[in-house]
C-alpha positions as CSV (number, residue, x, y, z in Angstrom):
1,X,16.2,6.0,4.6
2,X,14.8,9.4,5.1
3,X,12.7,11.5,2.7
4,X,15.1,13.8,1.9
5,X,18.1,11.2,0.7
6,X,15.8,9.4,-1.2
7,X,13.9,12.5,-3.5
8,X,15.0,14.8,-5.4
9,X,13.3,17.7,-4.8
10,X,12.6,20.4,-7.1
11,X,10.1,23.5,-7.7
12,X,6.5,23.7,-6.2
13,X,5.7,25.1,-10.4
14,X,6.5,21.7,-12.0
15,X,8.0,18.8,-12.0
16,X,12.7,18.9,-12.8
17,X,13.7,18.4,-15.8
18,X,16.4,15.2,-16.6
19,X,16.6,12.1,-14.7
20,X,18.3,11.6,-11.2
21,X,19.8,7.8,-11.0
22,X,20.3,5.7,-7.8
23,X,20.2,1.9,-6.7
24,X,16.3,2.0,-6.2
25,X,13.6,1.1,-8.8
26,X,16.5,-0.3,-11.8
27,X,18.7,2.5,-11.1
28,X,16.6,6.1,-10.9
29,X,15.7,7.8,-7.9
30,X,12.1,9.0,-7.5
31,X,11.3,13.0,-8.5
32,X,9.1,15.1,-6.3
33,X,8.9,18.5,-5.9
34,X,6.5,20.3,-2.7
35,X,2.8,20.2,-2.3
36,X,0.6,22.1,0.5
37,X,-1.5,19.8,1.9
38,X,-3.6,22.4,3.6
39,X,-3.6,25.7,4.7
40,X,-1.8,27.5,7.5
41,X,-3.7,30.1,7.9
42,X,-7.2,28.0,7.9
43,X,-5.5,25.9,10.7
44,X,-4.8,29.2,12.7
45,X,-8.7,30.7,12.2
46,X,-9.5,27.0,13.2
47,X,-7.4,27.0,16.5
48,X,-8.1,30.8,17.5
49,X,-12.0,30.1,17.6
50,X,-11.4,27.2,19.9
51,X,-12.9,28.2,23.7
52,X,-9.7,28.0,26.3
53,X,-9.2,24.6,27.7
54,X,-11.8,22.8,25.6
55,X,-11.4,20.0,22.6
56,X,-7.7,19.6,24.0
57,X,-7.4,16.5,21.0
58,X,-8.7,18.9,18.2
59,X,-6.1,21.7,19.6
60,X,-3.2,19.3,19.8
61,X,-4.3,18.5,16.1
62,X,-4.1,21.8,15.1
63,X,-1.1,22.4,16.8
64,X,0.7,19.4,15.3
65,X,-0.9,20.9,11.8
66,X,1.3,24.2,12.3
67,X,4.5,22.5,13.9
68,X,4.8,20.3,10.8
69,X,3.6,22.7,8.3
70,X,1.7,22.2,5.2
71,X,4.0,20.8,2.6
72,X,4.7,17.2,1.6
73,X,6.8,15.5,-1.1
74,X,4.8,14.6,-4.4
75,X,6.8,11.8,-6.0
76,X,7.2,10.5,-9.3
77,X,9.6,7.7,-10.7
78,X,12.0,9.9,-12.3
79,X,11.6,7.5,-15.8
80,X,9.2,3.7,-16.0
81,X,10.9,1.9,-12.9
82,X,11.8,-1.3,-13.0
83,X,9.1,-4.0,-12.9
84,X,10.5,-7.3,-14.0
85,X,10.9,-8.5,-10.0
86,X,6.8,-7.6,-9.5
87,X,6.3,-9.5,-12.5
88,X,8.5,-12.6,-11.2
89,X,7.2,-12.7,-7.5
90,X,3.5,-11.6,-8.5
91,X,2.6,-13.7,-11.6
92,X,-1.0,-13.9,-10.7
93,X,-1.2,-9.9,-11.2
94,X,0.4,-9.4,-14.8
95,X,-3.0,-7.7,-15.7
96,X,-2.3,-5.3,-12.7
97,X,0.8,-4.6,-13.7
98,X,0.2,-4.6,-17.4
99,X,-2.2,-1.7,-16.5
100,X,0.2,0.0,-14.0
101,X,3.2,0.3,-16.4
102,X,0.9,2.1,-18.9
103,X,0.1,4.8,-16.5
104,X,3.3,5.5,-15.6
105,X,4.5,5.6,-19.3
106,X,2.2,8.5,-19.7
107,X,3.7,10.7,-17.1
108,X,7.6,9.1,-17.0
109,X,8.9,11.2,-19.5
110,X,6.9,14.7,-18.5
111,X,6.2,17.4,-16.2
112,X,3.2,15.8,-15.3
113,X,2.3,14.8,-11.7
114,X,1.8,11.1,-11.8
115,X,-1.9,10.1,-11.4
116,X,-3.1,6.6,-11.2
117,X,-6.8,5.9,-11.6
118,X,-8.2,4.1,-8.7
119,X,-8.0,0.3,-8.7
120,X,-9.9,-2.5,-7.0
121,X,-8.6,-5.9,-6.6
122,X,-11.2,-8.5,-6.7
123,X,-10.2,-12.0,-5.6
124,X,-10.4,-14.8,-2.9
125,X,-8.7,-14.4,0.4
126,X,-4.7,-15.0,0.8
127,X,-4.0,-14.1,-3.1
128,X,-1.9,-11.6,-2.3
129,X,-3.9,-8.5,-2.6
130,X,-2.2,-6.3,0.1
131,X,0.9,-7.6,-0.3
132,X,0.5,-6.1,-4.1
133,X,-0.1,-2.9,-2.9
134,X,2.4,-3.0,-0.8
135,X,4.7,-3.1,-3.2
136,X,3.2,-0.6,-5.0
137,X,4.1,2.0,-2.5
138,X,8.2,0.7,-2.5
139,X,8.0,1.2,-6.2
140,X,7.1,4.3,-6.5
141,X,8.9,5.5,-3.4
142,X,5.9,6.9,-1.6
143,X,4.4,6.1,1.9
144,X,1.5,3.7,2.5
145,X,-1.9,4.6,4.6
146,X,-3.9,1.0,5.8
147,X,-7.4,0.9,6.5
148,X,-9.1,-3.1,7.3
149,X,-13.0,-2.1,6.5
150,X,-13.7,-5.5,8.3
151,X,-12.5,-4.5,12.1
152,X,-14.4,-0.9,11.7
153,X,-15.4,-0.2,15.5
154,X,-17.2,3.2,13.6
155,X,-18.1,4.5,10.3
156,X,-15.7,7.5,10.7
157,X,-12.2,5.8,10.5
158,X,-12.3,7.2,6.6
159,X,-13.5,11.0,7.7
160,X,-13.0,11.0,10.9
161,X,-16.0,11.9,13.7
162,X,-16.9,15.2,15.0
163,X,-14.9,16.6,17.6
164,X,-18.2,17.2,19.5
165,X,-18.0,13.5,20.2
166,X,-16.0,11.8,23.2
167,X,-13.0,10.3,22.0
168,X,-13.9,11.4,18.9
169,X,-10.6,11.6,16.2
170,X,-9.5,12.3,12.9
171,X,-9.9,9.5,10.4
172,X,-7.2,7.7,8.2
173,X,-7.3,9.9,5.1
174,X,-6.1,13.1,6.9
175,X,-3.6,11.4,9.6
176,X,-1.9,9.7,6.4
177,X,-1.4,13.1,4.9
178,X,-0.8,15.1,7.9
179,X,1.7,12.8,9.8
180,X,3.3,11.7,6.5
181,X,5.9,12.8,4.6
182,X,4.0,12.3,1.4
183,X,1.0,14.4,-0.7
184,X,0.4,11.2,-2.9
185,X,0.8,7.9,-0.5
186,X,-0.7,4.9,-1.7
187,X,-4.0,4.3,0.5
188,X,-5.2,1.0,0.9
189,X,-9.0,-0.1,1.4
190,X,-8.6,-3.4,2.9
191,X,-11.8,-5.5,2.4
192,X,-13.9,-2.8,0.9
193,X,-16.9,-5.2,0.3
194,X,-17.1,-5.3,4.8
195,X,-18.1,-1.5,4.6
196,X,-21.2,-1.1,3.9
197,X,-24.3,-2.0,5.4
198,X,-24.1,-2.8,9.1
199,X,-24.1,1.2,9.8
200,X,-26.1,3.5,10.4
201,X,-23.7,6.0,9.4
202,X,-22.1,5.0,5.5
203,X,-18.6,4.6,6.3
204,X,-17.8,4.2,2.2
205,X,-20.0,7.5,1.4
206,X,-16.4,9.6,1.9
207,X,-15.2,7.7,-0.8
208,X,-17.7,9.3,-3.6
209,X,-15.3,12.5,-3.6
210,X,-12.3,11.0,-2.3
211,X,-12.2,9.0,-5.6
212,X,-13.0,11.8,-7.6
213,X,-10.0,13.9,-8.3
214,X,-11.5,17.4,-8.4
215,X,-14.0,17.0,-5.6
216,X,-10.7,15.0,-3.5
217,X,-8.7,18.6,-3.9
218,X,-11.0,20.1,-1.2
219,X,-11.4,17.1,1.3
220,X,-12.7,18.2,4.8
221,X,-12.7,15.5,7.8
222,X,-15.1,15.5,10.4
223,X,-12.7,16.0,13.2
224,X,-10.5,18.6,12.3
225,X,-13.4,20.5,9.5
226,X,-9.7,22.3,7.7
227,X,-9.8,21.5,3.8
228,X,-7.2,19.1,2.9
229,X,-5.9,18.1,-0.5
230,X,-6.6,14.6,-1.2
231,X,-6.7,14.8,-4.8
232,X,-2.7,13.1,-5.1
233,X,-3.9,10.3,-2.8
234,X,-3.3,6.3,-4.8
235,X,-6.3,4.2,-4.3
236,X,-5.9,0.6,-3.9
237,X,-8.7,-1.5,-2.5
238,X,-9.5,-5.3,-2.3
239,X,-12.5,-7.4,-1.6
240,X,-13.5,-10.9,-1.7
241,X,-17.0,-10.0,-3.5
242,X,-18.1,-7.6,-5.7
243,X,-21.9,-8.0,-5.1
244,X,-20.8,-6.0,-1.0
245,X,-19.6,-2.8,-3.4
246,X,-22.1,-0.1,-4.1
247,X,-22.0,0.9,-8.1
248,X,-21.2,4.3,-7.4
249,X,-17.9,3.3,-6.3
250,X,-17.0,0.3,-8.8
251,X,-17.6,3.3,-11.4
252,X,-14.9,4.9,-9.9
253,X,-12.1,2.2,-10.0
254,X,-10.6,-0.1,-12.3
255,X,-11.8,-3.6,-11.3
256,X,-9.7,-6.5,-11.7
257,X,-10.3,-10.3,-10.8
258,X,-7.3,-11.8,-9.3
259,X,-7.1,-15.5,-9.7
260,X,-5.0,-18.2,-7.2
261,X,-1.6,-19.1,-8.5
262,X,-1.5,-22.7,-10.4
263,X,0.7,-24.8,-9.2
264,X,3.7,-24.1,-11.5
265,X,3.1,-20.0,-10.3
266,X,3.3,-21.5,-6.9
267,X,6.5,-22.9,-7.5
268,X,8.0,-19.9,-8.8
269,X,7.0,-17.5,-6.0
270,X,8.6,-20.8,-3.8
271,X,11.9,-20.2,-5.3
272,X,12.0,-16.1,-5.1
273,X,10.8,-16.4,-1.6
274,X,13.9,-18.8,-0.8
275,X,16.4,-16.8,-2.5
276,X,15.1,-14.0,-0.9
277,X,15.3,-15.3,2.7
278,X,18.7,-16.3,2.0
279,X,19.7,-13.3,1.0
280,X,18.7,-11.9,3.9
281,X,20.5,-13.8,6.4
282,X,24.1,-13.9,6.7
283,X,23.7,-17.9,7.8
284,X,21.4,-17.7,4.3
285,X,24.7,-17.8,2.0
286,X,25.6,-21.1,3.3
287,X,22.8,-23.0,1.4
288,X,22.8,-24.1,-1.8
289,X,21.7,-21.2,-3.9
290,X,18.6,-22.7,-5.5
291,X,16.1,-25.1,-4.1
292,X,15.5,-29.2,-5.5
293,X,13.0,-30.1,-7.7
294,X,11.5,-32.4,-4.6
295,X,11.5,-29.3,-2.3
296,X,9.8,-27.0,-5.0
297,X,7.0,-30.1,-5.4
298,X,6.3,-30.1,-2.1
299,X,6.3,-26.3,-1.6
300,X,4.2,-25.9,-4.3
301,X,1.2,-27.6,-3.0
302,X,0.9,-24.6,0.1
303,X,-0.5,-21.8,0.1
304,X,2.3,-18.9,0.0
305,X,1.0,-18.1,3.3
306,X,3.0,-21.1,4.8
307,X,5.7,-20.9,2.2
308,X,7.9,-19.0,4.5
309,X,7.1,-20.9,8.3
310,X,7.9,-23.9,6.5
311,X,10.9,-22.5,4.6
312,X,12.3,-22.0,8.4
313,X,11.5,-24.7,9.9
314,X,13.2,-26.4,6.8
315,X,16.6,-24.2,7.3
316,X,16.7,-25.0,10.8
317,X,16.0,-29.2,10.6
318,X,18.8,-29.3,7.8
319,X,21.3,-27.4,9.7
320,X,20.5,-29.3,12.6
321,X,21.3,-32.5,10.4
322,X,24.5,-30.8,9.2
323,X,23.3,-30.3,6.1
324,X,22.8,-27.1,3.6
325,X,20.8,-28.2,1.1
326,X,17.4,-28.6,2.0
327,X,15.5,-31.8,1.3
328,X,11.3,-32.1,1.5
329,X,11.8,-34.2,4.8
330,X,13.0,-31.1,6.6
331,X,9.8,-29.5,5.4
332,X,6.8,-29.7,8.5
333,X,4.3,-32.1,8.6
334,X,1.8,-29.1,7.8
335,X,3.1,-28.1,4.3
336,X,1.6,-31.6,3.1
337,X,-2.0,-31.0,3.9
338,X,-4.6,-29.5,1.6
339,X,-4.9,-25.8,1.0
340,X,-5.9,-23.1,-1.5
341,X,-2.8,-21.3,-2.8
342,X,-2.3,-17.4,-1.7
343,X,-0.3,-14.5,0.2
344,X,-1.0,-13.7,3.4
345,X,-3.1,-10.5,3.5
């Protein structure tokens, strides 16, 4: 669905004034109204100083900077969307959520921009930080920027790398807001606790004024040296271990520790993920609607991160067997063996 059917835009002075309503997020559609991003006519100083036929990446940059032009959509929920689904499929982060809904009270009702203060999810691998975020982004209708601190090849892919440098490029921050459609995606710092040091160059040192709204406003990446306006950006990082993070950036964020599902959690987020898959498939509505007690027992004991192979595998042994209701013998072999409980990252 494109930008344009999904927001309601409105003046670049303020945020509009009543609420628009529509199927997403409990019936409202989100608000946004225009935001430059950066300026044209920096861009065009930047591009006339270039030497002819040099830095052909850094002109094409440029170029694409003036084709698409400096405004993006700056959304809001038009009213506090609809969470009780988050709070069914994610009961591991009611915290997170507890904290989330607050902000958004603050700004539902006003012609305030909608600002959420940086947030860093602490837990073990596969508890479903990422996918979290994720949803994030769907429910408040903005895009989604991805950087995995742990496969950094450089300490750039933040700020990007000097365009004096071969195959140098611009980093994450500014390809998120210049190739999106959004001034306020939700950026997620996958792993943060990899980052720092193995490098001789900091690749978390952008992060002191990205994090900080008023130094954020002025952002400048390596590559393309033009200003942008980071200051709209949603921070949402993870890490396994807070002891990789340096202080200066934990004082930044909201930390919280995300614990493993118990077993009865586990359970729950087995019977959301089955409804959801059979929803989704039109062969889907001929199974029973809800899962056994057995099958939920056995499901229960994975990690979410098999919940939906072995969901599959389970669909396609029953139907074989003629069968649409699933029983814990269609289940693989795999679901039975011993493993701590989490999403897939």
């Amino acid at each position: 669905m494109s930008a344009c059917t999904d927001l309601v835009p409105v003046s670049r002075e303020g945020w509009g004034g009543g609420e628009a309503r529509g199927a997403r997020h409990g019936g409202r559609i989100p608000i946004a109204h225009m935001r430059h991003v950066y300026r044209v006519d920096e861009v065009e100083r930047r591009l006339g100083k270039l030497p002819t036929r040099e830095h052909e990446s850094l002109r094409a940059t440029y170029e694409r900077m003036l084709e698409k032009g400096p405004d993006r959509f700056q959304v809001k929920p038009s009213g506090l969307p609809a969470m009780a689904h988050l709070y069914d499929e994610l009961p591991n982060f009611h915290e997170v959520l507890d904290d989330l809904k607050r902000q958004l009270a603050l700004c539902s009702d006003s012609h305030d921009a909608l600002e959420l203060t940086p947030m860093l999810l602490l837990g073990p691998p596969g508890v479903g930080k990422t996918h979290f975020a994720r949803e994030v982004a769907q429910l408040l209708g903005t895009g989604m920027g991805f950087i995995s601190m742990s496969s950094m090849t450089a300490g750039w892919v933040l700020s990007g790398a000097s365009s004096q440098w071969k195959g140098a490029r611009a980093g994450k921050v500014f390809e998120t807001l210049v190739d999106g459609q959004y001034a306020n995606p939700v950026m997620v710092v996958d792993e943060i606790d990899k980052g720092g040091g193995e490098h001789a160059y900091d690749p978390l040192g952008s992060l002191y004024s990205l994090l900080e709204h008023d130094t954020a406003g002025s952002f400048t990446d390596e590559f393309a040296e033009v200003p942008i306006d980071a200051s709209q950006v949603i921070w949402v990082a993870t890490a396994n271990d807070v002891r990789g993070i340096p202080d200066p950036i934990l004082n930044r964020m909201n930390v919280f520790d995300i614990d493993m599902p118990d077993e009865a959690a586990a359970r729950q987020i087995a019977a959301k993920l089955y409804r959801s898959i059979r929803a989704d498939h039109d062969w889907g509505q001929r199974f029973d609607p809800e899962l056994s007690d057995a099958v939920l027992g056995a499901l229960g004991r994975m990690a979410p991160r098999e919940m939906r192979r072995a969901l599959m595998t389970a669909f396609g042994n029953a139907k074989l067997d003629g069968r649409y209701a699933l029983q814990a013998r269609d289940l693989p072999d795999a679901g039975a063996k011993k493993s701590s409980i989490g999403f897939v990252q």
